[in-house]
VOPA-829744 format. One line per field, with one value per atom (N, C-alpha, C): x, y, z; atom name; chain; residue in three letters. Coordinates in nm, 3 decimals. Layout:
east: [X | ...]
north: [Y | ...]
up: [Z | ...]
at: [CA | ...]
ch: [A | ...]
aa: [ala | ...]
! end
This chain:
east: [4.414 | 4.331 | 4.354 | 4.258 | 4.247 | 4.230 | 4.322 | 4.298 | 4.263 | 4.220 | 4.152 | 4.043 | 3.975 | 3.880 | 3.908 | 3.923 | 3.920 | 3.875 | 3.936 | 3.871 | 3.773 | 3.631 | 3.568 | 3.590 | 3.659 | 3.678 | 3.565 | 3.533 | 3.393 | 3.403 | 3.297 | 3.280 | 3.170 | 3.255 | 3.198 | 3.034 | 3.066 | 2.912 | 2.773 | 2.773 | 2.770 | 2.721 | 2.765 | 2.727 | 2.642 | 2.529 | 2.470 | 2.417 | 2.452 | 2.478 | 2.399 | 2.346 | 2.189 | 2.232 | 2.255 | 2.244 | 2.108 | 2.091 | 1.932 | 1.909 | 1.772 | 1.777 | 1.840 | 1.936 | 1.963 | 2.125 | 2.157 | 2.333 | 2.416 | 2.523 | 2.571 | 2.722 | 2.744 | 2.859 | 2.978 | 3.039 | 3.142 | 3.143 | 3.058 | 3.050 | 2.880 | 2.802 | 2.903 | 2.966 | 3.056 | 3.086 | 3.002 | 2.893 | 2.838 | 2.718 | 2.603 | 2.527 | 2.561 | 2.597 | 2.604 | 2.590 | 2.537 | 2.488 | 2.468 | 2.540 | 2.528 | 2.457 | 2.333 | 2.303 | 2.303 | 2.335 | 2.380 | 2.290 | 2.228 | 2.143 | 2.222 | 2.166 | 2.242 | 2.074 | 2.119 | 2.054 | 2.073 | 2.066 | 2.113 | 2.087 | 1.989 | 1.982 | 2.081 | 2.123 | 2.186 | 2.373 | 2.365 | 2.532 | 2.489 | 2.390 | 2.408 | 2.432 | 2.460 | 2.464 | 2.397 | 2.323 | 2.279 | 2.301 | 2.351 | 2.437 | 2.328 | 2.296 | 2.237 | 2.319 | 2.360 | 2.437 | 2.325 | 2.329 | 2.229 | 2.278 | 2.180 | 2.171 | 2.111 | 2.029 | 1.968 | 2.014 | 1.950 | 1.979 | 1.843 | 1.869 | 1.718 | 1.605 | 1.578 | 1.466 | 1.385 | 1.310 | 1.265 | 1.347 | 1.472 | 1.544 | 1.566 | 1.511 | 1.533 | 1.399 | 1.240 | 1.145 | 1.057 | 1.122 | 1.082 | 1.055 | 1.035 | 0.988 | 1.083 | 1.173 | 1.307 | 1.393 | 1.428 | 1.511 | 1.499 | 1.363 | 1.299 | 1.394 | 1.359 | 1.349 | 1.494 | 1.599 | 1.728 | 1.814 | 1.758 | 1.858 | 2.033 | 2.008 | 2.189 | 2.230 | 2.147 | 2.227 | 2.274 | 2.416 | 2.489 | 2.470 | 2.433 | 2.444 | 2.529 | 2.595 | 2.713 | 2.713 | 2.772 | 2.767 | 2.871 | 2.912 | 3.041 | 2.956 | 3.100 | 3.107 | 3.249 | 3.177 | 3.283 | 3.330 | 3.494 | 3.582 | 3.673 | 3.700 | 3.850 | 3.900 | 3.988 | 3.963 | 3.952 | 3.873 | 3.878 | 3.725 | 3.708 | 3.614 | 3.641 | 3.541 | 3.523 | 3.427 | 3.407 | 3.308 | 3.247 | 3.137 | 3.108 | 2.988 | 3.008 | 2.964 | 2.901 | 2.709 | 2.675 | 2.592 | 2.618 | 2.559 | 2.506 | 2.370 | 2.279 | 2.281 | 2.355 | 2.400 | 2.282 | 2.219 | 2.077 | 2.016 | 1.917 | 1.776 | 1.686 | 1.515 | 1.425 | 1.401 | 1.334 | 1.306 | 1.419 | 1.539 | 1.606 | 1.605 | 1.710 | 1.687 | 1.851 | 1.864 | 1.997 | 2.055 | 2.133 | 2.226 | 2.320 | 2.298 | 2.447 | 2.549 | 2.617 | 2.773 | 2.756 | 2.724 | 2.689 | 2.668 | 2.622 | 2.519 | 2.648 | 2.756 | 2.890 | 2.977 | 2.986 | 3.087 | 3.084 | 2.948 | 2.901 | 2.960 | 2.879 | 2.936 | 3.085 | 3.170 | 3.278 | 3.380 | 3.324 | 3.393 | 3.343 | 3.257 | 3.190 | 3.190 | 3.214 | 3.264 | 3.380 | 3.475 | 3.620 | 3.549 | 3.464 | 3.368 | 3.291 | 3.189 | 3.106 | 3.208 | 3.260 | 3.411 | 3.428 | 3.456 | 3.541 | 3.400 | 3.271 | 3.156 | 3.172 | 3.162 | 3.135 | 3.225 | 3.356 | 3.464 | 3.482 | 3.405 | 3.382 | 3.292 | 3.189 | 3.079 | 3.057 | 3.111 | 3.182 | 3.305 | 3.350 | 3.506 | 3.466 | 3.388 | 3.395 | 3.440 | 3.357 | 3.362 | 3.542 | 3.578 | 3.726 | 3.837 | 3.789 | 3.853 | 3.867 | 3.750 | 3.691 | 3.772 | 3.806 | 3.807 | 3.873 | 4.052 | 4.153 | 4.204 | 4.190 | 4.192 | 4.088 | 3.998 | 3.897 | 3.933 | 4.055 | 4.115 | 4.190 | 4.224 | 4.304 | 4.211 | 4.059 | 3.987 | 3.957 | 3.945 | 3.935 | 3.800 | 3.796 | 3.626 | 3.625 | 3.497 | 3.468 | 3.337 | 3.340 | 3.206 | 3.163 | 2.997 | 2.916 | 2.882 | 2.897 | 2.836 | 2.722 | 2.607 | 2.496 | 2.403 | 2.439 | 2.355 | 2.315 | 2.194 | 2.178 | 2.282 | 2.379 | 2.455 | 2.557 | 2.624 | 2.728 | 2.875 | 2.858 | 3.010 | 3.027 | 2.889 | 2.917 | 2.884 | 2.832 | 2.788 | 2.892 | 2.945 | 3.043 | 3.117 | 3.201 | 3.237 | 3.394 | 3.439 | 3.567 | 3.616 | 3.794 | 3.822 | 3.889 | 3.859 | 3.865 | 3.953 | 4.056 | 4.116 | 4.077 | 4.136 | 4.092 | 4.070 | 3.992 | 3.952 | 3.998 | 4.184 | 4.213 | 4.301 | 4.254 | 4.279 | 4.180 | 4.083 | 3.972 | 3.940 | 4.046 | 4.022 | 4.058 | 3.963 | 3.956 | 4.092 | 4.207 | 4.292 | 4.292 | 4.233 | 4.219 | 4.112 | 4.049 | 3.863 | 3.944 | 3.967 | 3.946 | 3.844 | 3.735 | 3.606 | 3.509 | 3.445 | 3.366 | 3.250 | 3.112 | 3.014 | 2.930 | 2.823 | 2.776 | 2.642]
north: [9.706 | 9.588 | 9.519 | 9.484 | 9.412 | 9.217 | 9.148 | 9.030 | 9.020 | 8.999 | 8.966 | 9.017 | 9.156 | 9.173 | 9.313 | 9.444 | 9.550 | 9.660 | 9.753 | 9.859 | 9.933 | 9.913 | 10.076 | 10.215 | 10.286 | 10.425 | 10.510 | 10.582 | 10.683 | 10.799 | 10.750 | 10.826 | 10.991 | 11.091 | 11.186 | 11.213 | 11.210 | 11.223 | 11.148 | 11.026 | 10.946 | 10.977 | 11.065 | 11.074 | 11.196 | 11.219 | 11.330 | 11.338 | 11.475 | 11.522 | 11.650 | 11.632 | 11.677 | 11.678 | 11.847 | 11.868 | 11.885 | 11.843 | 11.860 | 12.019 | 12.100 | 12.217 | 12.226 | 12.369 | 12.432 | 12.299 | 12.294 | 12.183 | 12.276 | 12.328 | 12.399 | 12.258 | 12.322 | 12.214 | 12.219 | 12.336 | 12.353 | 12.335 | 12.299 | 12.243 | 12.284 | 12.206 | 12.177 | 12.013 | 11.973 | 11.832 | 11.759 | 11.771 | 11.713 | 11.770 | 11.772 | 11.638 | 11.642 | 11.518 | 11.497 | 11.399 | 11.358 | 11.189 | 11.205 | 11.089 | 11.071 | 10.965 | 10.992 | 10.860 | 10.808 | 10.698 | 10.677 | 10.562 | 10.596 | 10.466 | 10.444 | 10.377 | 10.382 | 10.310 | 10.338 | 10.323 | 10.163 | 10.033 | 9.904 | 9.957 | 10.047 | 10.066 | 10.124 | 10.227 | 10.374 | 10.336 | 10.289 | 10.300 | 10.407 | 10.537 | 10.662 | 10.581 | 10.743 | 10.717 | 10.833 | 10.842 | 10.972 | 10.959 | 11.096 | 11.138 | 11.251 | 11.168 | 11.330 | 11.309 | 11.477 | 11.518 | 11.617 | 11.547 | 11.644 | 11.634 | 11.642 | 11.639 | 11.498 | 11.433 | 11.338 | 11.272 | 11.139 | 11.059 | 11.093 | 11.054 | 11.086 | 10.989 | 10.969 | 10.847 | 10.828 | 10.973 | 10.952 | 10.865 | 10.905 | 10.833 | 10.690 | 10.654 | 10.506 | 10.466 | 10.498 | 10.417 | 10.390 | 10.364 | 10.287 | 10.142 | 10.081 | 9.985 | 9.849 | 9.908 | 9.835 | 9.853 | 9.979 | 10.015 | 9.937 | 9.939 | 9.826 | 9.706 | 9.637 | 9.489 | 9.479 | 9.537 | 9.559 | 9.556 | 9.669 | 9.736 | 9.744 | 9.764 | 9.766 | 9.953 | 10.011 | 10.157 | 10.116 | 10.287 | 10.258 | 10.432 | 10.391 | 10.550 | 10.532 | 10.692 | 10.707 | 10.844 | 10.837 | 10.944 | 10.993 | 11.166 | 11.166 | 11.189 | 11.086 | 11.102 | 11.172 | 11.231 | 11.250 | 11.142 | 11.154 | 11.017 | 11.107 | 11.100 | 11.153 | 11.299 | 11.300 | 11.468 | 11.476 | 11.394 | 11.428 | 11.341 | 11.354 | 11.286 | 11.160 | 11.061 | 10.948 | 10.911 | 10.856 | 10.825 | 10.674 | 10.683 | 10.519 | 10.516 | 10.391 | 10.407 | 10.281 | 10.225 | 10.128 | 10.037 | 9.915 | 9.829 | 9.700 | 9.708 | 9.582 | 9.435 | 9.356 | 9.216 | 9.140 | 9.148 | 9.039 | 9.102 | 9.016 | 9.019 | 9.094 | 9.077 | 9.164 | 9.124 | 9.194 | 9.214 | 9.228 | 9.112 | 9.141 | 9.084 | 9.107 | 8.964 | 8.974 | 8.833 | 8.835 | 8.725 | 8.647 | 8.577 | 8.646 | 8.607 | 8.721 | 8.697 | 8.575 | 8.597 | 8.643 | 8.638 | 8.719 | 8.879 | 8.925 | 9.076 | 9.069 | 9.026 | 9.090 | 9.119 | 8.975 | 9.008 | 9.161 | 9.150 | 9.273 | 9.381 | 9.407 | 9.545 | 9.594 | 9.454 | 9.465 | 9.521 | 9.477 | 9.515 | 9.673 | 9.679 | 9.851 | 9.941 | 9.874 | 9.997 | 10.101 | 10.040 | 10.158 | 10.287 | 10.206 | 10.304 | 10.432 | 10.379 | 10.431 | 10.524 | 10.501 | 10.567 | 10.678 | 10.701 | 10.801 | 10.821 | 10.821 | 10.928 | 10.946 | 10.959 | 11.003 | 11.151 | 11.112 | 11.158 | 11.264 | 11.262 | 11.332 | 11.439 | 11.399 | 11.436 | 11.546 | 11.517 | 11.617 | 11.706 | 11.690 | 11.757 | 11.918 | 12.012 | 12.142 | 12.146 | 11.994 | 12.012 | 11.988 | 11.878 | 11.858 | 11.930 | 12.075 | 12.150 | 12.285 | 12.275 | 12.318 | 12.302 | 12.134 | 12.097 | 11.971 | 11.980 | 11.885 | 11.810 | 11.806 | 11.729 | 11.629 | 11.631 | 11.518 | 11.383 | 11.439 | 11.349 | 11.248 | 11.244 | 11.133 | 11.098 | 11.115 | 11.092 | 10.913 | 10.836 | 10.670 | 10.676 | 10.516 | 10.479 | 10.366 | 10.338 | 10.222 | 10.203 | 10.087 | 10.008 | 9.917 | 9.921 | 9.854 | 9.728 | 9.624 | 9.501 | 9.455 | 9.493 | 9.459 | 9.314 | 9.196 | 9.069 | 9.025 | 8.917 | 8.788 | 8.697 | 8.665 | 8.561 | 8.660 | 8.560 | 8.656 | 8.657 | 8.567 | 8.539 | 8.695 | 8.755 | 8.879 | 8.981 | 8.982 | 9.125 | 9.120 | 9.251 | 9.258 | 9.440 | 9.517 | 9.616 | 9.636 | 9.695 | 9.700 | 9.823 | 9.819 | 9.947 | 9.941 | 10.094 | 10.079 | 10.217 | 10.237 | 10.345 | 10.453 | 10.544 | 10.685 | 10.769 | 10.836 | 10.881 | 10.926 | 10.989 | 11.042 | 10.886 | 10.815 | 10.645 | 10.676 | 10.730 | 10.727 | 10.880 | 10.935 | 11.049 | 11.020 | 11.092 | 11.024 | 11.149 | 11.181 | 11.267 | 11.270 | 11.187 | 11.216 | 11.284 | 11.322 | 11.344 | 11.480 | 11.611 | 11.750 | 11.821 | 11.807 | 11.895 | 11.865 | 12.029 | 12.030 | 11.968 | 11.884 | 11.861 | 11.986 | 12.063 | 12.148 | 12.150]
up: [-15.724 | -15.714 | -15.580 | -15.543 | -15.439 | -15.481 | -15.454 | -15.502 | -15.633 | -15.684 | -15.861 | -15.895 | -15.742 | -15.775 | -15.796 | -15.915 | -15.917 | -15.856 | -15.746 | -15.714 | -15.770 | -15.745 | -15.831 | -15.789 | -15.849 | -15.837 | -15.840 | -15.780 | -15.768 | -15.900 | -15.957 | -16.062 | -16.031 | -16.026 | -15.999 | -16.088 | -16.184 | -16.267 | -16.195 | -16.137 | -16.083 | -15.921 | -15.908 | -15.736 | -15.746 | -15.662 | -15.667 | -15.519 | -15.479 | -15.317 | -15.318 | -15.185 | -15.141 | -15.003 | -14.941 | -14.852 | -14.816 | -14.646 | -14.594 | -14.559 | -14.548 | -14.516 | -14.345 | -14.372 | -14.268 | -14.187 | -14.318 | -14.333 | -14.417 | -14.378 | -14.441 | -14.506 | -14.596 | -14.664 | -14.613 | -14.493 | -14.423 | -14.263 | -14.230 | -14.086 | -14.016 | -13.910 | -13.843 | -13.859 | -13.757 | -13.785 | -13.736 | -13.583 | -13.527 | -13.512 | -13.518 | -13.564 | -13.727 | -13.793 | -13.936 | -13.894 | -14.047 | -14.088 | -14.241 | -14.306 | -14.426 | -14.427 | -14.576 | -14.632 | -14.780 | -14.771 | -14.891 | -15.007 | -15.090 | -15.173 | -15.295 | -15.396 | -15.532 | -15.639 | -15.757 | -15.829 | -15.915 | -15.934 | -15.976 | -16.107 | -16.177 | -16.295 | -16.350 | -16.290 | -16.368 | -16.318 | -16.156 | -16.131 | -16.038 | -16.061 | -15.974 | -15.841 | -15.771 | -15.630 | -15.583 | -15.412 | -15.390 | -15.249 | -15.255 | -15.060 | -15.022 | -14.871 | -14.824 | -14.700 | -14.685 | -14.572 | -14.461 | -14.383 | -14.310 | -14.124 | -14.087 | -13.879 | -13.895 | -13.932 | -13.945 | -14.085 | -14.019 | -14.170 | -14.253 | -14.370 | -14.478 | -14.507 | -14.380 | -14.390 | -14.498 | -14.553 | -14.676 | -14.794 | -14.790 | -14.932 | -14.906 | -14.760 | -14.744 | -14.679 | -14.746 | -14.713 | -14.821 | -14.921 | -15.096 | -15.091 | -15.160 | -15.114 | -15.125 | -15.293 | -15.304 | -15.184 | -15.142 | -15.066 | -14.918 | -14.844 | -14.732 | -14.737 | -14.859 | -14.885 | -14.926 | -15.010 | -15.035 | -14.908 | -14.844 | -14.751 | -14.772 | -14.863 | -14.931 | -14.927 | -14.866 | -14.796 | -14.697 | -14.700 | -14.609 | -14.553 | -14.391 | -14.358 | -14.227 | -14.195 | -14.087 | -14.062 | -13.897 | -13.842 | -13.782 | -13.794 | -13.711 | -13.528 | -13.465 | -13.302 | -13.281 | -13.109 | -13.059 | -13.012 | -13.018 | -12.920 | -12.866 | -12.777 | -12.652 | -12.712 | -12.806 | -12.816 | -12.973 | -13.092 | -13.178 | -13.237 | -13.361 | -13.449 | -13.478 | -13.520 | -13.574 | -13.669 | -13.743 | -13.843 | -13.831 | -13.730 | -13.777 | -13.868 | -13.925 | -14.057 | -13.983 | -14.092 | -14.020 | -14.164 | -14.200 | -14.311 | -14.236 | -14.298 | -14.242 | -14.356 | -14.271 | -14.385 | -14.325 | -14.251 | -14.235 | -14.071 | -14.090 | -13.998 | -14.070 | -14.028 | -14.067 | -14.177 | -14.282 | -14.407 | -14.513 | -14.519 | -14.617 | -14.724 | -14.818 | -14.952 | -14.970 | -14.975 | -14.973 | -14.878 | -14.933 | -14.802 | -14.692 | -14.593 | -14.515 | -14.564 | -14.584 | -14.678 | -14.772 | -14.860 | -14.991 | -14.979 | -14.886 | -14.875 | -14.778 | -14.707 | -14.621 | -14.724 | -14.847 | -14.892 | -14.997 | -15.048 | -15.147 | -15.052 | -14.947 | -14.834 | -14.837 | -14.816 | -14.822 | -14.969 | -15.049 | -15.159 | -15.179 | -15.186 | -15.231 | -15.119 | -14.993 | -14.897 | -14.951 | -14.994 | -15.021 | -15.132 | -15.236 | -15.297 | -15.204 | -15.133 | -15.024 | -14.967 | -14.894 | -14.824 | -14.880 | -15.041 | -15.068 | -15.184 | -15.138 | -15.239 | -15.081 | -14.972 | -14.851 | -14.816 | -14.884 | -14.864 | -14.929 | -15.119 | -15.196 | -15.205 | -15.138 | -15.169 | -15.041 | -14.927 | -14.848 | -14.794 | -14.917 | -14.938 | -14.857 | -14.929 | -14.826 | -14.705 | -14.655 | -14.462 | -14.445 | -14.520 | -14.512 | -14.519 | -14.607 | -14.661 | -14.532 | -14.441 | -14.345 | -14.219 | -14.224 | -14.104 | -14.147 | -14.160 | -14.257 | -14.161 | -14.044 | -13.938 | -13.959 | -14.007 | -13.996 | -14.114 | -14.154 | -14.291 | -14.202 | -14.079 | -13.999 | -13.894 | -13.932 | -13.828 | -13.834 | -13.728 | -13.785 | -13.809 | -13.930 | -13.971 | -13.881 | -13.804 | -13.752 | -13.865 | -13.883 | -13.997 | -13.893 | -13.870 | -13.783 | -13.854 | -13.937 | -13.979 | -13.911 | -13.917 | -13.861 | -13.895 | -13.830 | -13.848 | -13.763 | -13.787 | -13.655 | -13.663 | -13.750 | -13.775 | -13.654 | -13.579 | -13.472 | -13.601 | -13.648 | -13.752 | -13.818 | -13.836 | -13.960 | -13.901 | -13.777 | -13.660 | -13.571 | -13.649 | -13.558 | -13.602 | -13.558 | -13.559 | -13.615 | -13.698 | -13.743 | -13.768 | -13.766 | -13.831 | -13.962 | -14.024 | -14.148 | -14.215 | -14.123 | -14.163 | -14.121 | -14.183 | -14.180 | -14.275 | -14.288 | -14.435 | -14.514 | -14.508 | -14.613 | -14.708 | -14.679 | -14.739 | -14.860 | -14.840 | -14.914 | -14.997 | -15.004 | -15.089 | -15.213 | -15.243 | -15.421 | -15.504 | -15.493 | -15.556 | -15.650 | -15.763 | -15.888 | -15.928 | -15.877 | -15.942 | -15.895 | -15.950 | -15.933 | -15.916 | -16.026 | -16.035 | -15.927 | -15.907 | -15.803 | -15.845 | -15.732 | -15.776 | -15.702 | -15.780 | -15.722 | -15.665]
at: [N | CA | C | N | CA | C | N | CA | C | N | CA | C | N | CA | C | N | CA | C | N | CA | C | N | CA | C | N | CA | C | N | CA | C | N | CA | C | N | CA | C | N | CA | C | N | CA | C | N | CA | C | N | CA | C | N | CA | C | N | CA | C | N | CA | C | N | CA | C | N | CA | C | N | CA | C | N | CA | C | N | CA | C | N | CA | C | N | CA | C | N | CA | C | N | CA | C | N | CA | C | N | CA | C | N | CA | C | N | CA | C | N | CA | C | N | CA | C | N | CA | C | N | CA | C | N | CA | C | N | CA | C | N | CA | C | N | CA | C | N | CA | C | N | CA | C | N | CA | C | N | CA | C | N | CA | C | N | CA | C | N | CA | C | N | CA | C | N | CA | C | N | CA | C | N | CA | C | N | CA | C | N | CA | C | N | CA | C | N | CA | C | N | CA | C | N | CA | C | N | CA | C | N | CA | C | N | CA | C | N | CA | C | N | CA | C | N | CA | C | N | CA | C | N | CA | C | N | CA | C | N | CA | C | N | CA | C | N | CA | C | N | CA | C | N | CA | C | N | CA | C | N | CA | C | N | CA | C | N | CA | C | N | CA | C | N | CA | C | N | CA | C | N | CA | C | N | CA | C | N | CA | C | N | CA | C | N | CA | C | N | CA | C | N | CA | C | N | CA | C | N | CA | C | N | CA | C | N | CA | C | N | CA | C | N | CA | C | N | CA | C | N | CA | C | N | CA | C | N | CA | C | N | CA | C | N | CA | C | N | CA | C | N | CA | C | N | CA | C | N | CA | C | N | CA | C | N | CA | C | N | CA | C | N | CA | C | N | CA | C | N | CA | C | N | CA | C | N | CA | C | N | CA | C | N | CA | C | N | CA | C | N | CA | C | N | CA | C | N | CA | C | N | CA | C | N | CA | C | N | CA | C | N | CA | C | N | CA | C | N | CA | C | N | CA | C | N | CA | C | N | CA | C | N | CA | C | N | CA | C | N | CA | C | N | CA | C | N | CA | C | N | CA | C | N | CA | C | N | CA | C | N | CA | C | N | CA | C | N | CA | C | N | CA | C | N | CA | C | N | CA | C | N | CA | C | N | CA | C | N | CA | C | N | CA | C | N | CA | C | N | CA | C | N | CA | C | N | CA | C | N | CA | C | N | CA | C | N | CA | C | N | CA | C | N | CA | C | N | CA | C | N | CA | C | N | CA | C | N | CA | C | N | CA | C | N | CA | C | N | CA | C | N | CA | C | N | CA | C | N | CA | C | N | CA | C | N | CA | C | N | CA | C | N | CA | C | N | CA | C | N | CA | C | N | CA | C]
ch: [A | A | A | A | A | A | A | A | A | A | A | A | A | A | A | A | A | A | A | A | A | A | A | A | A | A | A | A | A | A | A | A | A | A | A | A | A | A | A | A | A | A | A | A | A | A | A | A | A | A | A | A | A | A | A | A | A | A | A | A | A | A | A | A | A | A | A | A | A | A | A | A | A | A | A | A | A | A | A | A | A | A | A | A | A | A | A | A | A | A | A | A | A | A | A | A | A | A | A | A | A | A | A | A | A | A | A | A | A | A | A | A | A | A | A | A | A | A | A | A | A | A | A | A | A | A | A | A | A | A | A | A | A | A | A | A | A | A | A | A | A | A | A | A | A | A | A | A | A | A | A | A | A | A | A | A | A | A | A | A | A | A | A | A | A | A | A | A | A | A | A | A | A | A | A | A | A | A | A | A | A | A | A | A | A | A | A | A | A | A | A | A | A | A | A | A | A | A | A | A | A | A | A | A | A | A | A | A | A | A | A | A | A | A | A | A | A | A | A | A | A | A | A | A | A | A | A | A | A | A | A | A | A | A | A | A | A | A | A | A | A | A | A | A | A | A | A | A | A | A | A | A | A | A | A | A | A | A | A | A | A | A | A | A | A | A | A | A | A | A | A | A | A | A | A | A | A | A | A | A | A | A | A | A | A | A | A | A | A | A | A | A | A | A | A | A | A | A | A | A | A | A | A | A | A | A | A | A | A | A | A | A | A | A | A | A | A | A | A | A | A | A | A | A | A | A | A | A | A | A | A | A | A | A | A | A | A | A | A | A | A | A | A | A | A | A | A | A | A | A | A | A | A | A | A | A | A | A | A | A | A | A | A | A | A | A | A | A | A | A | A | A | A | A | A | A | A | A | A | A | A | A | A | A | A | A | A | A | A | A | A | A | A | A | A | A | A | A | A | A | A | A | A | A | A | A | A | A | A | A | A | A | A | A | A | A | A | A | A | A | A | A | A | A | A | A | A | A | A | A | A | A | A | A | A | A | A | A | A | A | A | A | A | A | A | A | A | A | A | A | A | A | A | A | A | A | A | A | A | A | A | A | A | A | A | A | A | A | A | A | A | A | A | A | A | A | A | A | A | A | A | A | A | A | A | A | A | A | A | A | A | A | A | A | A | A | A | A | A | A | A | A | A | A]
aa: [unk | unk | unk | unk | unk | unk | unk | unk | unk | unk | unk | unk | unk | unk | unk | unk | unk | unk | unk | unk | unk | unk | unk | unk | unk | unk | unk | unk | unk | unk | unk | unk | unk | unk | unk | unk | unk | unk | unk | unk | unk | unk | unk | unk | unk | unk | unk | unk | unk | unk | unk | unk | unk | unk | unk | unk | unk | unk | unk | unk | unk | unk | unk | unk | unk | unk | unk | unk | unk | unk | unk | unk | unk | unk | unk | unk | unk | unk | unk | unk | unk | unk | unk | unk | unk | unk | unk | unk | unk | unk | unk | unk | unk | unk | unk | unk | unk | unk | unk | unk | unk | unk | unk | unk | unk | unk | unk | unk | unk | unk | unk | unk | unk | unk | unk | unk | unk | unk | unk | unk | unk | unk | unk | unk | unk | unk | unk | unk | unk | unk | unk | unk | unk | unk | unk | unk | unk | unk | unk | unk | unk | unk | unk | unk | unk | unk | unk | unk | unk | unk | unk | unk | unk | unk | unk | unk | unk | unk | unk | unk | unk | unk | unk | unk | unk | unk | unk | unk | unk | unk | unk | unk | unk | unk | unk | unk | unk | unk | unk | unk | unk | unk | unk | unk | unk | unk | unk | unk | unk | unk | unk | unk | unk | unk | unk | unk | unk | unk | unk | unk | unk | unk | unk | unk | unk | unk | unk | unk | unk | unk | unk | unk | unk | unk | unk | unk | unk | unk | unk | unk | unk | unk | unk | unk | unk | unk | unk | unk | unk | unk | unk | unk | unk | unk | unk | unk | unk | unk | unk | unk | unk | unk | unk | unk | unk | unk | unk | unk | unk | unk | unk | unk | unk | unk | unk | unk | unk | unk | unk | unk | unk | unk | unk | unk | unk | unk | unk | unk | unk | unk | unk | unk | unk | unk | unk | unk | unk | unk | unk | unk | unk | unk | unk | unk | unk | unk | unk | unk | unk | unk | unk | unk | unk | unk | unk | unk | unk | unk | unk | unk | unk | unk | unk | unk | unk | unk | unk | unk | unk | unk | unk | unk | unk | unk | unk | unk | unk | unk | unk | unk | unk | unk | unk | unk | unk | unk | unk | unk | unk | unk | unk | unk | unk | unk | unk | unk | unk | unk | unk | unk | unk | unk | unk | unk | unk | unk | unk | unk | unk | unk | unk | unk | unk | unk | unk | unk | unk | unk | unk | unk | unk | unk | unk | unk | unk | unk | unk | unk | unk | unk | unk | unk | unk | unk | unk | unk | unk | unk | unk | unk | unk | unk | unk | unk | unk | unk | unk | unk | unk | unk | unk | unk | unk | unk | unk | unk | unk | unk | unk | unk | unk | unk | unk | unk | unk | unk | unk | unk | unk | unk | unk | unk | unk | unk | unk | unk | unk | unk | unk | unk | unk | unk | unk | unk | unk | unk | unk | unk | unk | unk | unk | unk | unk | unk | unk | unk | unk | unk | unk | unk | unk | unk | unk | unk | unk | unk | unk | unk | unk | unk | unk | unk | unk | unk | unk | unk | unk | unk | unk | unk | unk | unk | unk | unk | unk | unk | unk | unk | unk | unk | unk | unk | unk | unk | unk | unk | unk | unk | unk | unk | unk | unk | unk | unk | unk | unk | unk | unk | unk | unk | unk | unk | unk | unk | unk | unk | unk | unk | unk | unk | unk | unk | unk | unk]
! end
C-alpha cells in the first residue's frame, strides 16, 4: 500500500494484448509503442504493441473526450533503452479537472507499468536488459504545476512476479 490508498495489482484475465501486424512479441525493441485504454465498465484493459501507436483504439468518441489512455515508447539513450511513457491531465477536449485527472494518472500508473510489463514479457524474456531500463512519464498539461516530466523507475519495479500464466 501506498499511503491508505491500496495498490491495484494487474489482473491477468483482465488485460488483453494485441500485437499490430508484422510486431513480433520478441523484438524488435525500437520502433515499439504501446497503447493502452481500459474499459470503466468491465475493469478490462487492452495493450497494443506495435511500430506505431493504435490510433484506431484511441479515436472513439469516449476515448477523445476521456483521454485517460496511456501510450509509450521505447528510445534510444547513450548506450541503452528507455521507456517514456506519456498521460494527458488537461488541454483540448478533456473532462476532468487537472488535479483530479494527475492524481487518477498517478495512482494507476504502477498498474499501467506492469500490464505494459506483462503484457510484453516475451520481449523481456528476449531482451532482460530492458528490465533495468529507466521509465520517464511525460505529464502532459496547460497548468505548468502538472506538465512536467518524471522518473519512475525501471521496469523490473513493475514486474508483476506473481501472475505465472501466459496470456496468449
Amino acid at each position: 500500500m501506498k499511503g491508505d490508498v491500496p495498490v491495484r495489482r494487474l489482473n491477468p484475465d483482465k488485460l488483453h494484448v494485441r500485437f499490430a501486424p508484422a510486431t513480433s512479441s520478441d523484438g524488435p525493441v525500437t520502433p515499439r509503442r504501446y497503447t493502452l485504454t481500459h474499459s470503466d465498465a468491465t475493469g478490462d484493459l487492452f495493450l497494443t504493441i506495435g511500430p506505431a501507436y493504435d490510433l484506431q483504439q484511441i479515436r472513439g468518441w469516449y476515448t477523445r473526450i476521456m483521454r485517460d489512455e496511456v501510450v509509450a515508447e521505447w528510445l534510444e539513450e547513450g548506450t541503452g533503452y528507455a521507456l517514456h511513457v506519456h498521460c494527458h491531465v488537461s488541454g483540448g477536449l478533456v473532462f476532468g479537472w487537472a488535479g483530479v485527472r494527475d492524481a487518477i494518472f498517478r495512482r494507476e500508473l504502477p498498474l499501467v507499468l506492469e500490464a505494459f510489463r506483462f503484457g510484453d514479457r516475451r520481449l523481456f524474456r528476449a531482451c532482460p536488459e530492458l528490465d533495468q531500463a529507466p521509465i520517464r512519464v511525460r505529464f502532459h498539461a496547460t497548468q505548468s504545476r502538472y506538465d512536467r516530466t518524471e522518473p519512475w523507475g525501471v521496469l523490473a519495479d513493475y514486474r508483476p512476479d506473481d501472475v505465472k500464466r501466459d496470456i496468449r
